[in-house]
N, C-alpha and C positions, 0 to 999 in steps of 0.2 A: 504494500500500500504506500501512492506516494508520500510525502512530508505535507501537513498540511501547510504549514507554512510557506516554502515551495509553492504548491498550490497556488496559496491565495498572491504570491509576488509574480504568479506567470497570469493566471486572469487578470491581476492587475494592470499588466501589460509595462513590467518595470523594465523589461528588458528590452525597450526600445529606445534607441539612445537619436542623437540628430543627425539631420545629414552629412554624410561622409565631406564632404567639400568642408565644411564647418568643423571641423572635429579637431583638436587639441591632442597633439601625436603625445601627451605624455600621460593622457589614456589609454595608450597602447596595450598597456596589460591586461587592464577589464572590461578589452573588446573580442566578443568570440568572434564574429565574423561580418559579414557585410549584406543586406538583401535588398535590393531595386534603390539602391544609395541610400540606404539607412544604415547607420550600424547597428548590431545586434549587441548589446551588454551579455556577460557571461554570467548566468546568474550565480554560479556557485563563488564568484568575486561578491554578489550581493552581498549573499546570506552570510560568507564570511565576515563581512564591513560590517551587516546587520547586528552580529553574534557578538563583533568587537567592541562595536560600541554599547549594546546590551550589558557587556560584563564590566565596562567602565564606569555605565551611569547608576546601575544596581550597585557598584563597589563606593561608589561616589555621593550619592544617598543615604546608604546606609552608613557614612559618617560623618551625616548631620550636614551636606551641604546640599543646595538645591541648583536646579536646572534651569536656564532660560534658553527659551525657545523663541526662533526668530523666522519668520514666515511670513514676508512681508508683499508677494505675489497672489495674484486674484485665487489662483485655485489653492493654496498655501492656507489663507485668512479666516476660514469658514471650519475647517477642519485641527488646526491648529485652537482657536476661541473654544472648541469645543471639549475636545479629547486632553487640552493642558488644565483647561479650568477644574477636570474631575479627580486630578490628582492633582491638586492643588499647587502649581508650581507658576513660573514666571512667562512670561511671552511676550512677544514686539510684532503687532502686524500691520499696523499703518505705517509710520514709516519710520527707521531709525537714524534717531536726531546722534548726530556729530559729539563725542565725548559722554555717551549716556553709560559708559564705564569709566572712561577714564577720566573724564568730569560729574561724578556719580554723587558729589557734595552738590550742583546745581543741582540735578535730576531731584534729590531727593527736597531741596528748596521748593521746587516748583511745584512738588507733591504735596507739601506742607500746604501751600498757597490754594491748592486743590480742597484739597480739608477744610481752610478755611471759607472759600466759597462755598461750599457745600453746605455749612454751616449755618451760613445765611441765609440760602435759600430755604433749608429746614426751616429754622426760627421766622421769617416771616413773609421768605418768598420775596426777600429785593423792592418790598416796598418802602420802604425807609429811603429809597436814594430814587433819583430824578430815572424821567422813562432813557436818556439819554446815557446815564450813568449804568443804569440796571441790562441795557441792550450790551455796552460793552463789559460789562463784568459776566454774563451769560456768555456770551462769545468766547471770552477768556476762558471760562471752567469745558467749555464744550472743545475748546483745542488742545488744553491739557490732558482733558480725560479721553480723546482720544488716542492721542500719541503718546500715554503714559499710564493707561490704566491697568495694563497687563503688569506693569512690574509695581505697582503700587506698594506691595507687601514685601519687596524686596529691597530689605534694610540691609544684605550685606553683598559682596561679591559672588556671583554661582560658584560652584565646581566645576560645570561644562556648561559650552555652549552648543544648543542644535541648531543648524539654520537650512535653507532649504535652498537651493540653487546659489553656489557658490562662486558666480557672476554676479547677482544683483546684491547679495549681503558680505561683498566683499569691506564693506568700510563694519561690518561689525566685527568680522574675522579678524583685522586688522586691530583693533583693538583687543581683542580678547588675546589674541598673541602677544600683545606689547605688552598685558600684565598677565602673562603666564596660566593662562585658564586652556583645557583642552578642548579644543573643536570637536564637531560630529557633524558631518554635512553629507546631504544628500546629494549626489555630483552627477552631472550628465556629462556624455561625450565633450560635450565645448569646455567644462571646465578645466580648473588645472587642483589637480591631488596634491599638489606641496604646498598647497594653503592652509592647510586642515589637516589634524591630528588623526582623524580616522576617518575615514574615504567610505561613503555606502553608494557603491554606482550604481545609475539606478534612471529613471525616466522624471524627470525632476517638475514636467509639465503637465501630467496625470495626476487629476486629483484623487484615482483611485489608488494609485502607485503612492503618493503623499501620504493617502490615508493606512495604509497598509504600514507604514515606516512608523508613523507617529504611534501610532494602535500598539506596534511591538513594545519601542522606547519608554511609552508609559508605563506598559507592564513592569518594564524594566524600573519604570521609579516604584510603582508600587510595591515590588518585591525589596527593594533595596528600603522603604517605607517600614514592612514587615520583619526584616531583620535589624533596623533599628530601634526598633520597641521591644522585640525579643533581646538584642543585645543590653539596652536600660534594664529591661527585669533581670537580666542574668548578675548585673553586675549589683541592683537591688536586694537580689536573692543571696549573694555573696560574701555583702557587706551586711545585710543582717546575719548572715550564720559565723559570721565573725565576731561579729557583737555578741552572740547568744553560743556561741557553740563551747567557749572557752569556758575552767570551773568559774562560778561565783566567787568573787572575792567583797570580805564589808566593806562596810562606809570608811572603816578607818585606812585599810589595807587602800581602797579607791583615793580616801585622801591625801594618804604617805605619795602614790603615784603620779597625782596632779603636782606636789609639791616638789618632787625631783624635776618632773616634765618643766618645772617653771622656775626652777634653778633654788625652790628654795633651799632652807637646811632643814632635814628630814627632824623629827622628835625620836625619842627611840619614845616606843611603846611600853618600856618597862619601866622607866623612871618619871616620876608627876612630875611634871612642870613645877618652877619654885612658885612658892605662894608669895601671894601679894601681900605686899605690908600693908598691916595695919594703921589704918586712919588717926594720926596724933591728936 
């Protein structure tokens, strides 16, 4: 029986790469062959890139860092808003603004400023200010929140970044490189593999093919999701049979311990303390 997975990347139609005339000779590798000037992608190059970056972002998750995903192409936009928001992670799919990592103290400024709009409009709806006043501050939260509201909750640096056609989100690659976070991009014939940490070749114009990639990768957080909650209990579980597993010692024996720990000088337990003098 074939691989479902397999399966579902050949219906996909991932393995249809651009036309040959167009093609980027340093895809050379994970191109099987050629048919009526198309090239054919190899898919076992796929599902290897697929499997690679699987084992990156499940390893990358489960310690405690999170994903932003960047899909900023029509077929990209709809499936990406969907399949990231359920495993609750980051995403960019209008368009990404200049320095939104490497200037990530603005980004988060502007999100502030977002909040505080928002704020207002809850509490009494922008009536308090002029209709002139209230059209541009509506305007303002409405450009924010589109080019910003995917990462909203993203107070610190990802782990990895996933983006999708690695022509058009070349200036995100470009940053995430310049501060050391690993790539995972889906790449067609045209692009170039020495952009990107982990190469999934692949049909990068299909949204069925998009959908198919992003569907796996999530799994991949969520698993990497499940062994981070399992590794917090283990180490819960761990640090109480430490607490509890050793004999009981008293209060006094506990006190003598605190008092070395904190450098004081120990009392011996066998001789009282001198008595206080009496009041003249």
């Amino acid at each position: 029986m074939a691989n479902p997975l397999v399966q579902d990347l050949i219906e996909s139609g991932i393995h249809f790469g651009q036309r040959s005339s167009g093609w980027n000779p340093k895809m050379g590798s994970y191109i099987y062959g050629k048919r009526n000037g198309i090239h054919i992608i190899d898919i076992k190059e796929t599902v290897k890139g697929l499997l690679l970056a699987k084992k990156l972002i499940t390893r990358t998750v489960s310690q405690g860092k999170d994903v932003c995903f960047v899909g900023t192409k029509r077929q990209a936009k709809g499936v990406i808003e969907q399949r990231v928001a359920d495993v609750q992670m980051h995403y960019v799919t209008e368009r990404w603004l200049g320095g939104t990592l490497t200037n990530f103290r603005t980004i988060r400024t502007r999100l502030k400023r977002l909040e505080e709009l928002e704020t207002i409009e809850a509490n009494d709806n922008f009536q308090s200010y002029s209709k002139k006043m209230e059209s541009q501050l509506r305007r303002e939260m409405k450009k924010i929140k589109r080019n910003l509201d995917g990462i909203r909750s993203m107070h610190k640096m990802p782990g990895v970044m996933v983006a999708i056609d690695v022509n058009r989100e070349i200036n995100a690659l470009r940053e995430a490189r310049k501060l050391g976070i690993p790539t995972v991009c889906l790449i067609d014939t045209d692009g170039d593999p020495e952009l990107v940490d982990v190469a999934i070749p692949g049909n990068d114009d299909s949204m069925r093919s998009i959908d198919v990639i992003v569907r796996e990768l999530c799994k991949a957080i969520a698993d990497g999701k499940q062994m981070r909650v399992e590794t917090g209990e283990g180490s819960d579980e761990s640090q109480a049979s430490g607490e509890s597993g050793g004999p009981r010692r008293s209060r006094r024996a506990q006190f003598r311990a605190d008092d070395a720990a904190s450098g004081r000088p120990e009392v011996d337990a066998g001789v009282d303390a001198e008595p206080a003098k009496a009041e003249s």
